[in-house]
C-alpha positions as CSV (number, residue, x, y, z in Angstrom):
1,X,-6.9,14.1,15.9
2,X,-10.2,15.2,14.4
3,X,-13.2,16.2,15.4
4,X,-14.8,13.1,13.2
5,X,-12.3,10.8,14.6
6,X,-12.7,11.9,18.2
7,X,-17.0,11.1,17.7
8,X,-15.7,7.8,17.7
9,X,-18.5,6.7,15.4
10,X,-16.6,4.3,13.5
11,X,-14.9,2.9,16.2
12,X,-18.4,2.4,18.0
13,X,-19.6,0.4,15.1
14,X,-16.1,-1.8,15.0
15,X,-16.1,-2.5,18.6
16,X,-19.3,-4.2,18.2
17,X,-19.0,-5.9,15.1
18,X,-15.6,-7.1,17.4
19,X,-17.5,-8.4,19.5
20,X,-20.2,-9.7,17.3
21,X,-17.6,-11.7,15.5
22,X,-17.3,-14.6,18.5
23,X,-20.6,-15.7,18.3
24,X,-20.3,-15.9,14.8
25,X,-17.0,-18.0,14.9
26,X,-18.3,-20.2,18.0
27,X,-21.8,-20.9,15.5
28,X,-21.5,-24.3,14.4
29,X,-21.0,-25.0,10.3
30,X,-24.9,-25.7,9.6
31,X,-25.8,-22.2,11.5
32,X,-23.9,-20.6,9.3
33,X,-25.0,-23.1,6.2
34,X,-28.9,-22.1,7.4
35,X,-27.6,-18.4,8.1
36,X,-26.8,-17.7,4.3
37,X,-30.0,-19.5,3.3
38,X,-32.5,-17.6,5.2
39,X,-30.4,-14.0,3.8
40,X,-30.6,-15.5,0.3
41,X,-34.7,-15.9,1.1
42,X,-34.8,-12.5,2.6
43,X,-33.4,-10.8,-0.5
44,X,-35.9,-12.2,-2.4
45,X,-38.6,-11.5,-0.3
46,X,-37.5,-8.3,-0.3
47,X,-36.6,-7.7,-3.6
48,X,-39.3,-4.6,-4.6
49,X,-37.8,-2.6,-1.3
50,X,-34.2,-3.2,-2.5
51,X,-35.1,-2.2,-6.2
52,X,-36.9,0.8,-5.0
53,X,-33.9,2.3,-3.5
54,X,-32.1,1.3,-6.1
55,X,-34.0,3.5,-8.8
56,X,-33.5,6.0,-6.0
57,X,-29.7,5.6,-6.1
58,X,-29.2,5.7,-9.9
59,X,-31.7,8.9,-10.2
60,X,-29.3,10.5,-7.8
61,X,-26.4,9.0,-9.9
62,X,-27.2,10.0,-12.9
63,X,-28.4,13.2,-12.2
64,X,-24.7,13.6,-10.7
65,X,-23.3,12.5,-14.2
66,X,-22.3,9.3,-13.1
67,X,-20.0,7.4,-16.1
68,X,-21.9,4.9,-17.7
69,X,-19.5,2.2,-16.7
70,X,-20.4,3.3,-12.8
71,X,-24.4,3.7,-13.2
72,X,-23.7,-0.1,-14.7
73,X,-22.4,-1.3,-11.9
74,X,-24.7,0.5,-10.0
75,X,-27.9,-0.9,-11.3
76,X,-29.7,-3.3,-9.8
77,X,-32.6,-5.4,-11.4
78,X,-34.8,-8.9,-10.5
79,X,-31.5,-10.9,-12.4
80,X,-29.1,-9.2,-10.0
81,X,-30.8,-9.9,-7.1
82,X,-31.8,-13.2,-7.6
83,X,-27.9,-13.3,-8.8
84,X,-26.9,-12.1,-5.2
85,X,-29.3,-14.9,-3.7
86,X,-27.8,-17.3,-5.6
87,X,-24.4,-16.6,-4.9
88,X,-25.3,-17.0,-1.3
89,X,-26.5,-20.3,-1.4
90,X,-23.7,-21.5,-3.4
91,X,-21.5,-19.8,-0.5
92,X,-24.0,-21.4,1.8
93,X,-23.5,-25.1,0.2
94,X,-19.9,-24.8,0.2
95,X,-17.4,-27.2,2.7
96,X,-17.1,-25.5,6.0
97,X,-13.3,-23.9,5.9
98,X,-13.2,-23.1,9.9
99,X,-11.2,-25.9,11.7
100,X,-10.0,-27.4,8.3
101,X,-6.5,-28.9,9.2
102,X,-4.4,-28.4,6.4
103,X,-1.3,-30.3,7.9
104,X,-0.3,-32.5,10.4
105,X,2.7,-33.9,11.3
106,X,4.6,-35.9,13.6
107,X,7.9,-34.7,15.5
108,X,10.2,-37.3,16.9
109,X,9.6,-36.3,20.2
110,X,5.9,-37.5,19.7
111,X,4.5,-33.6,19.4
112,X,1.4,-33.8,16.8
113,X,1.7,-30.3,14.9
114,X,-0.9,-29.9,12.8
115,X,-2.4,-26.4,10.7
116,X,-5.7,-25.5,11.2
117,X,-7.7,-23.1,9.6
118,X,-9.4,-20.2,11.6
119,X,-11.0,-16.7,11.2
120,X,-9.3,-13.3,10.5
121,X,-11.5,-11.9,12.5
122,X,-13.0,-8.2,11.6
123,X,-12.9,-7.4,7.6
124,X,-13.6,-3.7,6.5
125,X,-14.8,-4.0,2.9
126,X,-14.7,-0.4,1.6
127,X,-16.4,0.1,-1.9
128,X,-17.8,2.3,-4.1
129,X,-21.2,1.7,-6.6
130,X,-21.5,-2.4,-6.2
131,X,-24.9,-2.8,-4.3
132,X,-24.2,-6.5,-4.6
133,X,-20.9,-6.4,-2.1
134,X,-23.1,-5.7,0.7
135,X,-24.5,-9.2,0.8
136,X,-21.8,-11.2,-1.1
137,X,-19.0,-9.8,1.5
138,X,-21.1,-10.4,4.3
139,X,-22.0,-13.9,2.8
140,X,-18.2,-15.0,2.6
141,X,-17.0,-13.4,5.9
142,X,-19.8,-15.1,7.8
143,X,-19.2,-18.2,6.0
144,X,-15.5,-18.0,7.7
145,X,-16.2,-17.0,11.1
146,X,-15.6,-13.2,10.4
147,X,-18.0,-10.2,10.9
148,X,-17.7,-7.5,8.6
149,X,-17.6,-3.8,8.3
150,X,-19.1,-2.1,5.1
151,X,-18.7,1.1,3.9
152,X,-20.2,1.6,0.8
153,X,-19.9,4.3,-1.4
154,X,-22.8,7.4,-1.2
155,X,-23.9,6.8,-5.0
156,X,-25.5,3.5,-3.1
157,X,-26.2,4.2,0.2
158,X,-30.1,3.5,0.0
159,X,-29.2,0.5,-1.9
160,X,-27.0,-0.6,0.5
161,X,-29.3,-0.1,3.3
162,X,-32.0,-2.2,2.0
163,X,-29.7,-4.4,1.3
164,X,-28.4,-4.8,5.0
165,X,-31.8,-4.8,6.3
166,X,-32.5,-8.2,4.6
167,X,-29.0,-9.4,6.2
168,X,-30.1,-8.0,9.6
169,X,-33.7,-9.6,9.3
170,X,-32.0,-13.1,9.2
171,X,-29.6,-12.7,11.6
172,X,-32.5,-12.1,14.0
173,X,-33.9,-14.8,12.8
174,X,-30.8,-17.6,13.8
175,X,-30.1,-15.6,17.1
176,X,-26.9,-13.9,16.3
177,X,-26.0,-10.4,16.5
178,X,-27.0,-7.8,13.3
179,X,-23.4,-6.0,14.1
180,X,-21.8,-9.4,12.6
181,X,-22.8,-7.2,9.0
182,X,-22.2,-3.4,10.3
183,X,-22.7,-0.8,7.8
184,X,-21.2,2.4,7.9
185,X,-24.1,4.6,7.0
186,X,-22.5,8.0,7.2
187,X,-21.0,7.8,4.0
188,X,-18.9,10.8,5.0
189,X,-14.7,9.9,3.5
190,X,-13.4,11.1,6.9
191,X,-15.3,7.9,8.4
192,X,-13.1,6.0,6.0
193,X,-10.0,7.8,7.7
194,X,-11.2,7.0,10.7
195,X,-11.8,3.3,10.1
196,X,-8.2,3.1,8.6
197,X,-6.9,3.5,11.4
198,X,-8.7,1.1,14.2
199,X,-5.6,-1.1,13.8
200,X,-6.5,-2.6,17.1
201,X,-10.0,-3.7,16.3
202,X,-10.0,-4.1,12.1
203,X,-7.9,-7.5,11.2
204,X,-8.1,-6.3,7.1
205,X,-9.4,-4.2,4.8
206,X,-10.4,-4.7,1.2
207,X,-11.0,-2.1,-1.0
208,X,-13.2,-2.5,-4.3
209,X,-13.3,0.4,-6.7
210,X,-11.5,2.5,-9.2
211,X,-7.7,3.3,-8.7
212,X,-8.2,6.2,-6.8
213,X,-10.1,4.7,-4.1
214,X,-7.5,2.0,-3.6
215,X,-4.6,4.3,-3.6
216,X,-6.5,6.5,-1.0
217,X,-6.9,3.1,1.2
218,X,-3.2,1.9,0.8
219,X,-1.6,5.2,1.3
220,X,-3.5,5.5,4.8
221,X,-4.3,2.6,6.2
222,X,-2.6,1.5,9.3
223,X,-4.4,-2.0,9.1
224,X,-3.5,-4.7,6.6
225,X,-4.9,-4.0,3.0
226,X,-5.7,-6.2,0.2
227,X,-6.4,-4.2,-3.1
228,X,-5.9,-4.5,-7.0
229,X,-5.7,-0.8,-8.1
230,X,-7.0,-1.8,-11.8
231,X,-7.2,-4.4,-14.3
232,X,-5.3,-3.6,-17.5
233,X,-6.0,-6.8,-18.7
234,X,-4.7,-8.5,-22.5
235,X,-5.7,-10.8,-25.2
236,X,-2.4,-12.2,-26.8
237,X,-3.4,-13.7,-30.1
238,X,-0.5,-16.2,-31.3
239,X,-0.2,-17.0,-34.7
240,X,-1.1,-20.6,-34.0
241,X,-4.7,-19.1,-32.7
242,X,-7.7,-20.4,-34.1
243,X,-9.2,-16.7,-35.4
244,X,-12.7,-17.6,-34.8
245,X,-12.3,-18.5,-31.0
246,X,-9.9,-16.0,-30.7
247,X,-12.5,-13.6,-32.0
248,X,-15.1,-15.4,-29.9
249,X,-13.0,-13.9,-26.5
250,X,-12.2,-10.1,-28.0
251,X,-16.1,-10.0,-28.1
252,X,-17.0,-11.3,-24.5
253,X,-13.8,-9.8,-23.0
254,X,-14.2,-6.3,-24.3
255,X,-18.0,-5.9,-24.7
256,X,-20.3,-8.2,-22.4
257,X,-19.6,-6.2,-19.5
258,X,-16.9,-3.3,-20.4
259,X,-17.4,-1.1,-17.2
260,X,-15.7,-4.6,-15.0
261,X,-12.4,-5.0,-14.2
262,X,-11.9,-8.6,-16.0
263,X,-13.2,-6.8,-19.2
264,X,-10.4,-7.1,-21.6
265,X,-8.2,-3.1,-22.1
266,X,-5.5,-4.4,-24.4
267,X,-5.2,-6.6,-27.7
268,X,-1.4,-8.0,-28.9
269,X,-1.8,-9.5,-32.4
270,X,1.5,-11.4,-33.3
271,X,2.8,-10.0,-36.4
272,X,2.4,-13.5,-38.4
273,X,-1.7,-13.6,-38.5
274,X,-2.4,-9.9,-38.3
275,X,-3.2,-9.8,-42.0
276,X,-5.8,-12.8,-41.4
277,X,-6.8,-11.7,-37.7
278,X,-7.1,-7.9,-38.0
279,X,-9.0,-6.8,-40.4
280,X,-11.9,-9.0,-39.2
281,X,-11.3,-8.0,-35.6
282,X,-11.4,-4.4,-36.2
283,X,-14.4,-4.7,-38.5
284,X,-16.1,-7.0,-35.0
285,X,-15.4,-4.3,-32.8
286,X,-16.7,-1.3,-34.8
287,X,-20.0,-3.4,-35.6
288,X,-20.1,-3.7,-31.3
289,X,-19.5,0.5,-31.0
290,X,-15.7,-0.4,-29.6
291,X,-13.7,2.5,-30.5
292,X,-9.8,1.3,-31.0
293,X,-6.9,3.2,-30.1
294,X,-3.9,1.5,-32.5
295,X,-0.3,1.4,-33.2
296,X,1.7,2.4,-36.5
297,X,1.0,-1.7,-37.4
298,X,-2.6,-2.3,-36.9
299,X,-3.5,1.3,-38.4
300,X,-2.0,0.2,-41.5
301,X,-5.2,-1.6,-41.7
302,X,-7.3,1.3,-41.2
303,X,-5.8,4.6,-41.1
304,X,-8.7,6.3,-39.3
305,X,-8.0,4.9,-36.4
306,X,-6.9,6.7,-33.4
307,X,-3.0,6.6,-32.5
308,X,-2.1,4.8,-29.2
309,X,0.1,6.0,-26.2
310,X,1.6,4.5,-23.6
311,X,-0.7,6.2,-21.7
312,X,-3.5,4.2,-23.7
313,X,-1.9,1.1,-23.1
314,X,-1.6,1.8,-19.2
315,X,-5.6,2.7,-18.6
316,X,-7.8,0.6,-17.4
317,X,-10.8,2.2,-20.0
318,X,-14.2,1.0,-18.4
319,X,-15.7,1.5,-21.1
320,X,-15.9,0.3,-25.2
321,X,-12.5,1.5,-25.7
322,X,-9.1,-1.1,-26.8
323,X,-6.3,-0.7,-27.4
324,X,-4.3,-2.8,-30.0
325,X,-0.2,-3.7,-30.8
326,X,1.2,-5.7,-33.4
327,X,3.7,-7.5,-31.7
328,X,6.6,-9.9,-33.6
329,X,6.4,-12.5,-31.2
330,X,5.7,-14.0,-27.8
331,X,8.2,-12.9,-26.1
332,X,7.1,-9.2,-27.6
333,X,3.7,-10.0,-25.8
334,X,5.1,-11.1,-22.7
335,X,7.5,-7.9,-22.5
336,X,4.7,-5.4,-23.1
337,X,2.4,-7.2,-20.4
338,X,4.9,-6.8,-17.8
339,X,5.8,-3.0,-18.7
340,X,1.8,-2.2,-18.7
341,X,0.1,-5.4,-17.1
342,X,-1.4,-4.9,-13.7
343,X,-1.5,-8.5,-12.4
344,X,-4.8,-8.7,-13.0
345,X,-5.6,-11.2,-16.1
346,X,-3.5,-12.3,-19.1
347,X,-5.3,-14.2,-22.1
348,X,-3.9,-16.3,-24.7
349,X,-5.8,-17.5,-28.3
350,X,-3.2,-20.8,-29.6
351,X,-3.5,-23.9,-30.5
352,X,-0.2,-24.7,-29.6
353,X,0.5,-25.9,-26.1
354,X,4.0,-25.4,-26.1
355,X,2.9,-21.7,-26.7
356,X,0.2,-21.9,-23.9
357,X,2.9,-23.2,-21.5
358,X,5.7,-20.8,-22.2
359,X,2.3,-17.8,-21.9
360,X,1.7,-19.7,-18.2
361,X,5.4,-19.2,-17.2
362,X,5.9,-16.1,-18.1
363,X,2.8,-14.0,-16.9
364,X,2.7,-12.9,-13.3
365,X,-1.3,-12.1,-13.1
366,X,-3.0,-13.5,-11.2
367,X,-5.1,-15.7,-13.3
368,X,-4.1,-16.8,-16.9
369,X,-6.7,-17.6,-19.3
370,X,-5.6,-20.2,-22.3
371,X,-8.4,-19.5,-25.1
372,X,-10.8,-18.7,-22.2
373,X,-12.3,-15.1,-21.7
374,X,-10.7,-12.8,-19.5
375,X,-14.4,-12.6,-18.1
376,X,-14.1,-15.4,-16.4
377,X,-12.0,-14.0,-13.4
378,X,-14.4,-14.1,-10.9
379,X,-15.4,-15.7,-8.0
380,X,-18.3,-17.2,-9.0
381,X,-17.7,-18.8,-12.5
382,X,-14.3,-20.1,-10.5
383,X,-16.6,-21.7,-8.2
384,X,-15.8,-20.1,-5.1
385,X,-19.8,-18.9,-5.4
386,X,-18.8,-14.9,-5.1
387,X,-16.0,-13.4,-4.1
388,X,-15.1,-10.2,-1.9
389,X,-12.5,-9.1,-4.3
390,X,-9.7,-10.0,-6.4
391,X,-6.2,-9.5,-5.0
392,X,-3.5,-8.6,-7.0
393,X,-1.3,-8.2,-3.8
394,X,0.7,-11.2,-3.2
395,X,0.2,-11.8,0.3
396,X,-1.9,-15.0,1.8
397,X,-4.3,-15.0,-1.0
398,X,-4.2,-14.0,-5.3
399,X,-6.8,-13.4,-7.1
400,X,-10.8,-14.0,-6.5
401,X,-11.1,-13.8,-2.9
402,X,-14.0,-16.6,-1.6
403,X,-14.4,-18.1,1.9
404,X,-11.2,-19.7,2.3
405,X,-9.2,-16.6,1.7
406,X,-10.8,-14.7,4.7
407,X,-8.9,-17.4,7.1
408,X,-5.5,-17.8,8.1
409,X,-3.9,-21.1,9.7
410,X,-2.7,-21.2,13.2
411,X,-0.6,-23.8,14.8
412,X,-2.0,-26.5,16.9
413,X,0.5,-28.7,18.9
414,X,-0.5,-31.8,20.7
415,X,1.3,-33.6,23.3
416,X,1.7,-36.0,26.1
417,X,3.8,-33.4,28.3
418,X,6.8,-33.1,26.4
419,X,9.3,-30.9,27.6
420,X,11.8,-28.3,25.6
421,X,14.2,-28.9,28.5
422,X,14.2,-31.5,30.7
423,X,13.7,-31.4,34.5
424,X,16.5,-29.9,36.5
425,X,18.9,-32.0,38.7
C-alpha cells in the first residue's frame, strides 16, 4: 500500500459523505425540491467569485497549452452559469424518483411484491475540465437520495471550488451536511487510486473525460464503473434524405460545439445522392473551417482533400475535423458503424421511414437520431434537466444519465404472516 493511500485522505472524505448520504435519503422530496433551488440561487449570487476563478483556471490552462476543444469546455461565462442554475431547477422541478414503485404484484399466497425505487448510495464522479459537473452531479445525486464525491480535474480546481462553495452555502442553509457534495481538492492522480478502491464505502463511479481518463478508471477500479470512453458518432445520409435538412445536421453536429462528445466525427453519404449531397457539403464545411479527411469516393469531388484511415474513422477528433465515406447502401452504413461506432450516437437524414426503421434496428448506440442532430444527446434537451454522464455501458442505465439512473429498485414484500413452510407437527 502507499504512502498516499495509507494518509487515508480520500477515505476520510468518503466515510463522511457515507454518512452524510442518510440524512440526505431520509430528507423528504420538497427538502430536496427547496435544496436544488436555494444552490441554483447561490450560483447566481455568486456568479463574479465563480467566474473569477474561472479566468484563473483557463490562464493556467492555457498557459499549459491546453487544446482548444479542452479550454472550451473549460470556460465558463454568465450563459454557463445561469445554464448550470437552470439546469438545477429543472432537476429541482422534476417528480421525486425515491420510493417510486415501479411494480407491484400479487402472489397467490396473498404476498404483495412490489419494486421500489431507492438510492445507490455514494457516487464518485471523476472528471476532468467541466466546471459545470460539480453542481449538475451534485444536483442529480441529491435529487435521488445519494451524496456524491467529486474529483475534478487540476485544470479546474479553483473553478471547482467556487463552485462547491455555493453548494455548501445552501446545504447550511436547509440543515444538511456540506459532505453530501465532498470535493476532492488535492487534485493529486494517486487520490484517484486511492478512491478506486474504497469498494466498501463508494456504491459507483462515473468517469467524464477523454479516453484516457476512462480507461485509467475501468482498468483500476475495484467499485462499479459507468463510463463511455468516446463518442465516434455518424451522420448516415440516405438517398431518400432531404439535402437541405440533412445539411442542416452536418452543420450543428460537427460545428456548434466540436470539442463535445455528441459532436458528429464521421459522415456516410450513400453512393446514390453523393453527386447532389457532396459537393455542397464539402463546400459547407470548408466555408465553417472543417477540415475533411475523405475516402477514394468523396475525393473524387475534390482531390485536395486529405486521404482517410481507419485510424481517422476510429478518433473521436474534438475538434473541426470529419471524416467522410461513400457508402453503396444502408446496410454499408450500418456495417461501418459497428466496426468503428462507439455506442455513442448514430444519425440518420431520410425521408423514408422504412429506412428510418431498419437504421433504428440496426444501431446499437445508445441514442439514435432520425433527421435530428447528434447534438441533441444530452441530458437536458432529453428532458432529464442535466445529466451526470452518458453511459455507453449497458448495465442498469444507457445513455444520458439524470436522476432516475442514480437509483436502483429493491424488493418490498408485504404480508399477513405467510409462511415458506408451514408449522411443524
Amino acid at each position: 500500500m502507499t504512502t498516499a493511500f495509507a494518509s487515508g485522505y480520500v477515505r476520510g472524505l468518503a466515510l463522511a459523505a457515507r454518512e452524510a448520504q442518510v440524512a440526505v435519503a431520509m430528507a423528504d422530496a420538497e427538502a430536496r425540491r427547496t435544496l436544488l433551488e436555494a444552490m441554483a440561487d447561490q450560483l447566481l449570487a455568486g456568479q463574479g467569485t465563480i467566474l473569477a476563478a474561472n479566468a484563473d483556471d483557463l490562464a493556467k490552462a492555457a498557459a499549459n497549452g491546453a487544446t482548444k476543444a479542452t479550454l472550451d469546455r473549460l470556460a465558463l461565462n454568465p450563459e454557463r452559469v445561469q445554464g448550470m442554475a437552470d439546469a438545477l431547477r429543472e432537476v429541482a422541478a422534476q417528480p421525486d424518483p425515491l420510493g417510486e414503485i415501479t411494480r407491484s404484484d400479487t402472489r397467490p399466497n396473498g404476498l404483495v411484491i412490489e419494486r421500489q425505487r431507492i438510492p445507490l448510495g455514494l457516487v464518485a464522479m471523476i472528471y476532468e475540465a467541466r466546471p459545470n459537473v460539480t453542481a449538475e452531479a451534485a444536483a442529480l445525486c441529491l435529487k435521488a437520495g445519494n451524496a456524491v464525491l467529486l474529483r475534478g480535474g487540476s485544470e479546474a480546481a479553483a473553478s471547482n471550488a467556487a463552485i462547491a462553495a455555493c453548494l455548501h452555502a445552501a446545504l447550511r442553509e436547509a440543515d444538511l451536511p456540506e459532505a453530501a457534495v465532498s470535493l476532492v481538492a488535492d487534485t493529486a492522480r494517486e487520490h484517484v487510486l486511492e478512491l478506486l478502491q474504497l469498494s466498501d464505502l463508494v456504491d459507483l463511479a462515473i468517469p467524464r473525460g477523454g479516453e484516457s481518463l476512462i480507461r485509467f478508471v475501468a482498468e483500476h477500479a475495484r467499485v462499479p464503473v459507468i463510463k463511455h470512453y468516446k463518442g465516434v458518432c455518424h451522420l448516415y445520409v440516405d438517398r431518400a434524405a432531404d439535402i437541405e435538412l440533412a445539411l442542416g445536421l452536418l452543420v450543428d453536429g460537427k460545428t456548434s460545439r466540436p470539442g463535445v462528445c455528441n459532436a458528429l466525427e464521421t459522415l456516410l453519404v450513400h453512393r446514390d445522392i453523393a453527386t447532389d449531397f457532396l459537393p455542397r457539403a464539402l463546400a459547407v464545411l470548408a466555408s465553417h473551417g472543417v477540415e475533411v479527411r475523405a475516402d477514394e469516393a468523396t475525393r473524387g469531388f475534390d482531390s485536395s482533400l486529405a486521404p482517410a484511415t481507419d485510424a481517422d474513422y476510429d478518433a473521436e477528433f474534438l475538434d473541426l475535423v470529419i471524416a467522410v465515406k461513400v457508402v453503396d447502401d444502408l446496410h454499408a452504413a450500418l456495417a461501418h458503424i459497428a466496426r468503428f461506432g462507439s455506442d455513442h450516437t448514430e444519425v440518420i437524414a431520410t425521408t423514408d421511414d422504412a429506412t428510418a426503421q431498419a437504421f433504428v434496428r440496426g444501431t446499437r448506440s445508445s441514442a439514435v437520431m432520425v433527421n435530428a442532430s447528434s447534438r441533441f444527446n444530452d441530458g437536458g434537451q432529453l428532458g432529464l434537466g442535466a445529466e451526470i454522464g452518458i453511459s455507453t455501458t449497458r448495465l442498469h442505465a444507457y445513455g444520458p444519465m439524470g436522476a432516475e439512473a442514480l437509483t436502483i429498485e429493491r424488493f418490498v414484500v408485504r404480508g399477513e404472516g405467510q409462511r415458506r413452510h408451514p408449522p411443524m407437527g
